[in-house]
C-alpha positions in Angstrom: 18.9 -28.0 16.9 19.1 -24.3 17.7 16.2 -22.4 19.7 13.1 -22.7 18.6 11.5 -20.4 15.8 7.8 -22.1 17.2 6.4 -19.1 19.1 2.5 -20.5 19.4 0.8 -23.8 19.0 -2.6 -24.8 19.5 -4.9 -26.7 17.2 -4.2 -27.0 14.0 -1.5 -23.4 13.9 2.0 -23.3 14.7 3.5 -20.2 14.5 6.7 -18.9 13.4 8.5 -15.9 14.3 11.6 -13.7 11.7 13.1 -10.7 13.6 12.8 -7.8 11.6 15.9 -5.3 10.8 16.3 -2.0 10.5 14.1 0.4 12.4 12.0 -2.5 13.6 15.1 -4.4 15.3 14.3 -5.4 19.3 10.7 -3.9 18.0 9.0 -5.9 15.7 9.1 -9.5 13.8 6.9 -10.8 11.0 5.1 -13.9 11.6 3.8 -17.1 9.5 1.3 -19.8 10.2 1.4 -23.3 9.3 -2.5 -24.5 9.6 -2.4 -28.6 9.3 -5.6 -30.4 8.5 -6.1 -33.6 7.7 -5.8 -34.1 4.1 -3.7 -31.1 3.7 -1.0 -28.9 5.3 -1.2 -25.0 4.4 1.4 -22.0 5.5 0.0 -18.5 5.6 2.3 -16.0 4.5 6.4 -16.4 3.3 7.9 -13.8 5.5 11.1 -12.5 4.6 13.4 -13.7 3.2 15.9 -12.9 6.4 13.9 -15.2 7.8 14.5 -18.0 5.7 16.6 -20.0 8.2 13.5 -19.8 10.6 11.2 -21.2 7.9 13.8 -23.8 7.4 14.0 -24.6 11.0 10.4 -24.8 11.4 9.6 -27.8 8.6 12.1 -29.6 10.8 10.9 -28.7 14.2 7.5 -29.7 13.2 8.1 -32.7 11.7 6.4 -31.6 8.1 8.3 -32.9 4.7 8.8 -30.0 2.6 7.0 -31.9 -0.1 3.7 -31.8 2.4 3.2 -28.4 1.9 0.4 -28.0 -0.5 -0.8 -24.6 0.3 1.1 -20.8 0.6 -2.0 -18.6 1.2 -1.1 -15.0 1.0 -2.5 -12.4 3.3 -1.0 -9.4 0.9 1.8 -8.5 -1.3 4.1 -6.6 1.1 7.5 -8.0 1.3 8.2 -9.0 4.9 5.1 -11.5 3.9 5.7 -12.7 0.2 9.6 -12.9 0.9 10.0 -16.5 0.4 7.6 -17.2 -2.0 9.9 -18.7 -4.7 11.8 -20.3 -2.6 8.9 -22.1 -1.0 7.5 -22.7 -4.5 10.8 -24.5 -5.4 11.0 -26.4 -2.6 7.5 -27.8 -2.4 5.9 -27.3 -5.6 3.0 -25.7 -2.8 0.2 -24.2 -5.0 0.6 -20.2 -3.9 -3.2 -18.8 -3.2 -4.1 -15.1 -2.7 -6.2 -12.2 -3.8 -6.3 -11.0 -7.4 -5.7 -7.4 -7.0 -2.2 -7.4 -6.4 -0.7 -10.4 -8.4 1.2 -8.4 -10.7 3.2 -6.9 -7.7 3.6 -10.3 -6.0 4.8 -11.5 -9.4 7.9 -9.1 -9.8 10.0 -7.5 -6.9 11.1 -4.4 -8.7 7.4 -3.5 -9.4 6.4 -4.7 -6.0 8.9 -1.9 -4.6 8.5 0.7 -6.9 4.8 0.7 -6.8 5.4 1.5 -3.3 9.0 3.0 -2.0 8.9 5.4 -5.0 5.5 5.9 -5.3 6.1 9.5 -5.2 8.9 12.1 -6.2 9.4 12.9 -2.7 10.1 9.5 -2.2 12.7 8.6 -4.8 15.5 9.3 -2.7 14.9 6.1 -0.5 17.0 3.2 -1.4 14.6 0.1 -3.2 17.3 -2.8 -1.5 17.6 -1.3 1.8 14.2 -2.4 3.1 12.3 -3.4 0.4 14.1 -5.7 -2.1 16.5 -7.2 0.2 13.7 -8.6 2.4 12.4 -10.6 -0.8 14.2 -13.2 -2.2 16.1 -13.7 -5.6 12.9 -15.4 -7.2 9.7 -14.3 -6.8 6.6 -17.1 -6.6 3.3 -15.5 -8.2 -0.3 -16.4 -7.3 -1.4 -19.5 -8.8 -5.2 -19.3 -7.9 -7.2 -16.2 -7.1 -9.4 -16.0 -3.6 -12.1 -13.4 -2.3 -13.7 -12.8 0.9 -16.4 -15.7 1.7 -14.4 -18.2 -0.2 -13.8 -21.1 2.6 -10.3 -23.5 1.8 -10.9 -27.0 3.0 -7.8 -28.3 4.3 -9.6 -31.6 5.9 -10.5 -33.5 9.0 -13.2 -30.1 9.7 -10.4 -27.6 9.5 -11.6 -25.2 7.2 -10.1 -21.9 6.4 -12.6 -18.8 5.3 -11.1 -15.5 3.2 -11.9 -12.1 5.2 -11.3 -9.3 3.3 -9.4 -6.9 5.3 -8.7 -3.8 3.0 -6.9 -0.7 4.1 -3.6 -1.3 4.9 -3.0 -2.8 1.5 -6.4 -2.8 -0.9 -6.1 -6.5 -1.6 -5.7 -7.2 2.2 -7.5 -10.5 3.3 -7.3 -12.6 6.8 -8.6 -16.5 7.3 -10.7 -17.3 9.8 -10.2 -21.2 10.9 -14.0 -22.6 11.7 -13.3 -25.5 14.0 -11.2 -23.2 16.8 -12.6 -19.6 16.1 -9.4 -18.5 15.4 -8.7 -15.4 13.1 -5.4 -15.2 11.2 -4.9 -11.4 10.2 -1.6 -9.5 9.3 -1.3 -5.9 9.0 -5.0 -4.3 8.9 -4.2 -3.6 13.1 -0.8 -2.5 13.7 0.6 -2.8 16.9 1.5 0.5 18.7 5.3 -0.5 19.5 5.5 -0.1 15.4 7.9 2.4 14.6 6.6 3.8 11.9 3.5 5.9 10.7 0.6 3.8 10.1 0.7 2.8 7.0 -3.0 2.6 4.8 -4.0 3.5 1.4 -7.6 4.9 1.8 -8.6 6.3 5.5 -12.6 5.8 5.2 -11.9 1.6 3.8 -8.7 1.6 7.0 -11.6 2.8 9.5 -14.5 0.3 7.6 -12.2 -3.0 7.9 -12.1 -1.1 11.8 -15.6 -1.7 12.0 -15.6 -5.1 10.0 -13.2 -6.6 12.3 -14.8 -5.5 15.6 -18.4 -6.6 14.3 -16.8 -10.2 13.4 -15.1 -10.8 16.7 -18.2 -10.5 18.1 -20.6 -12.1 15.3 -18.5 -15.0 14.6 -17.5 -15.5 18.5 -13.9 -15.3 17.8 -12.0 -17.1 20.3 -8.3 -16.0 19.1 -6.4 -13.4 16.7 -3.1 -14.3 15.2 -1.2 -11.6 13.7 1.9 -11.0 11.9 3.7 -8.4 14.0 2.2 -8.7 17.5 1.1 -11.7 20.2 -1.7 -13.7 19.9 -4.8 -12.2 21.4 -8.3 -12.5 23.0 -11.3 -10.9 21.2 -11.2 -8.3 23.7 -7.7 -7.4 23.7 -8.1 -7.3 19.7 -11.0 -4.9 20.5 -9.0 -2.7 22.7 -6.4 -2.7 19.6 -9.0 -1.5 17.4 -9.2 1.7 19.5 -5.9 2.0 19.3 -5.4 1.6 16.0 -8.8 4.3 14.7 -7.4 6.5 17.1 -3.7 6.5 15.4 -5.6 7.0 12.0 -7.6 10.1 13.1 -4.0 11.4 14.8 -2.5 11.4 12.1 -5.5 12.7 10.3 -5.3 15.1 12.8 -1.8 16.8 12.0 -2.4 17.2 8.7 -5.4 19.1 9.2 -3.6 20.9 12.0 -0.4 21.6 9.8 -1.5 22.4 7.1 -4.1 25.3 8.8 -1.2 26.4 10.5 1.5 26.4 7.5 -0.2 27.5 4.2 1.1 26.1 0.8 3.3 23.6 3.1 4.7 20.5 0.8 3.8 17.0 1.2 7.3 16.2 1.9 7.4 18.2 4.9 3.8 17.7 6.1 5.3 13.7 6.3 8.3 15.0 8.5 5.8 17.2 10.7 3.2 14.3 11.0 5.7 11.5 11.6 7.6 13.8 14.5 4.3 14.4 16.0 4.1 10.7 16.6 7.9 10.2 17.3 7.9 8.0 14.4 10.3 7.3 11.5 10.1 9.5 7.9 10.1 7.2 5.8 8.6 6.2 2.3 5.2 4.0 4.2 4.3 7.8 5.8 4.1 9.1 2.3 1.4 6.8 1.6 -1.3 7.3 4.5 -0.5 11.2 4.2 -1.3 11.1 0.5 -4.3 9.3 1.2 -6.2 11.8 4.0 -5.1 14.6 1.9 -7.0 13.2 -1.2 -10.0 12.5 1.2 -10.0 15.6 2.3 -9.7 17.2 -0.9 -12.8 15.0 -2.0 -14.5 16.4 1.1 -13.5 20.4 -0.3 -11.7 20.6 3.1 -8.1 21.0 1.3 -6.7 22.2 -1.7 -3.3 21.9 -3.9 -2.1 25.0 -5.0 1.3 24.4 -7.3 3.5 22.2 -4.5 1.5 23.0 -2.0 -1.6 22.1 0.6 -3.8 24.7 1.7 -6.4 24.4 4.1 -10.4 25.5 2.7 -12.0 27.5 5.5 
C-alpha cells in the first residue's frame, strides 16, 4: 500500500487528508472525517473529487467495508467538501445528511458553481471547470435528510454527534461536536492564515457572530479538540488564538474597502476586489467578490456607502 492518506487518529475520528491544486498547492488540503461508533460508521464531508484515490485508500487502510458506511454528513455545499458525494452514494448506498438551505446547490454542479463563480458580472470571466466543477465529480449525491443546529446523531456505543450551526462562510454552514471526546469537527467558518485567498463569507455581522459562537462554545462545552478541514488539529486555545486571527482578517478587509473607496470615489467593485486582495497579497479571484460584495451591502445598510451607476462612493 502507498503512504498513508491517515493524518489523525484518536477516538472514534480518523482523518483524511486531499492536497488541493491550483493556488492552494504546497498550501492547503481539504480534510474528511470518518467518526465510528458502535452501531454505526459515519464520514463527514466528500472532499474532492482529486481526492478520490485518498478516500479509496482510506476504507482500506482502516479496515471499513465500503458497505459499512451508513452516514455522509455534510458540513456545506462547497465543492472541495461535496466532491464525492455520488460516488460515495454509489458505492455505499450511505444515507447523505446535511442542512436544508443549500440542497439544491448540493444537488446539481452547474448550479453549485454558478451560484457562486459567476455570481457577479465581474466574475463571469472565471472559468466554472478550472476550480470549481472539476473538483466535483461526474454525479452529484443530494441530501437525503435535512439537519439543524441542536439536532444530536447517534452513531452508538455513547458516540454521539451534535449539529452546530456555523454560518458565515457559507449560510448553511454547520460543524459536529462529538460528546464522548469533546471534540469539535468544523470546516471553513475559521480559515487558516496560510490560505491564499481573501476570506471568503457571505454576511460580515453572522462571519463575526459564529466568531463569537465558536469562542463562547470552546469554553462552555470544555472543548478538548478542533478538527478542521484545511488546517491541523488544535487545542481550544490555539482555536482561540485563530479566532483573532480570523475577526481581525474580516475587519482588514473591511478595512480597505472603507479605505479605498474614501480614497478613490466612484471606484468599481471589480477593482476595489484587486485593491483589497493586493493589500493582503492574496489571489483575485471569484471567492474575493463575495466577501467584498458583502461589507459593501453592510455598509450601505449602515448609510456609510453608496452606489452611484458602477460605482462606490463613500457617505461622509
Amino acid at each position: 500500500m502507498s503512504k498513508s492518506v491517515i493524518t489523525y487518529q484518536e477516538g472514534p475520528f480518523a482523518t483524511v487528508a486531499m492536497g488541493l491544486p491550483g493556488d492552494h498547492e504546497g498550501k492547503t488540503a481539504t480534510r474528511v472525517f470518518f467518526v465510528r461508533g458502535a452501531d454505526k460508521t459515519a464520514l463527514i464531508d466528500s472532499g474532492l473529487y482529486g481526492g478520490l484515490p485518498a478516500l479509496e485508500q482510506s476504507f482500506e487502510e482502516l479496515g471499513i467495508a465500503r458497505k459499512d458506511l451508513d452516514l455522509l454528513l455534510l458540513t456545506h455545499e462547497h465543492m472541495d467538501h461535496v466532491g464525492n458525494n455520488g460516488w460515495l452514494k454509489a458505492e455505499t448506498g450511505c444515507e447523505i445528511v446535511g442542512h436544508a438551505g443549500r440542497a439544491d446547490r448540493v444537488a446539481d454542479n452547474m448550479l453549485n458553481a454558478k451560484a457562486i463563480v459567476h455570481a457577479f458580472p465581474e466574475g463571469e470571466h472565471f472559468d466554472l471547470n478550472e476550480e470549481y466543477l472539476d473538483w466535483m465529480g461526474p454525479t452529484e449525491g443530494p441530501i437525503d435528510r435535512f439537519v439543524k443546529d441542536g439536532d444530536v446523531i447517534d452513531l452508538g456505543g455513547g458516540v454521539e454527534l451534535e449539529v452546530v450551526e456555523v454560518l458565515g462562510h457559507s449560510m448553511c454552514e454547520i460543524g459536529f461536536f462529538e460528546r464522548s471526546t469533546k471534540t469539535l469537527v468544523i470546516a471553513d467558518p475559521l480559515l487558516p492564515p496560510f490560505n491564499p485567498v481573501l476570506y471568503l463569507y457571505e454576511d460580515p455581522a453572522v462571519m463575526r457572530a459564529t466568531f463569537d459562537k465558536i469562542e463562547k462554545f470552546l469554553v462552555e462545552r470544555d472543548v478538548q479538540a478542533v478538527l478542521f478541514a484545511h488546517d491541523e488539529v488544535k487545542t481550544a486555545a490555539e482555536t482561540q488564538e485563530l479566532v483573532d486571527d480570523c475577526r481581525a482578517r474580516v475587519d482588514k478587509v473591511e478595512a480597505s474597502i472603507l479605505a479605498h473607496v474614501k480614497a478613490n470615489p466612484g471606484i468599481s467593485f471589480a477593482d476595489l476586489r484587486d485593491k483589497c486582495c493586493d493589500d493582503q497579497n492574496m489571489v483575485r479571484e471569484w471567492r474575493a467578490l463575495v466577501s467584498i460584495d458583502a461589507s459593501l451591502k453592510a455598509f450601505a445598510a449602515q448609510g456609510l456607502m453608496k452606489q452611484q451607476g458602477a460605482g462606490w462612493h463613500y457617505v461622509s
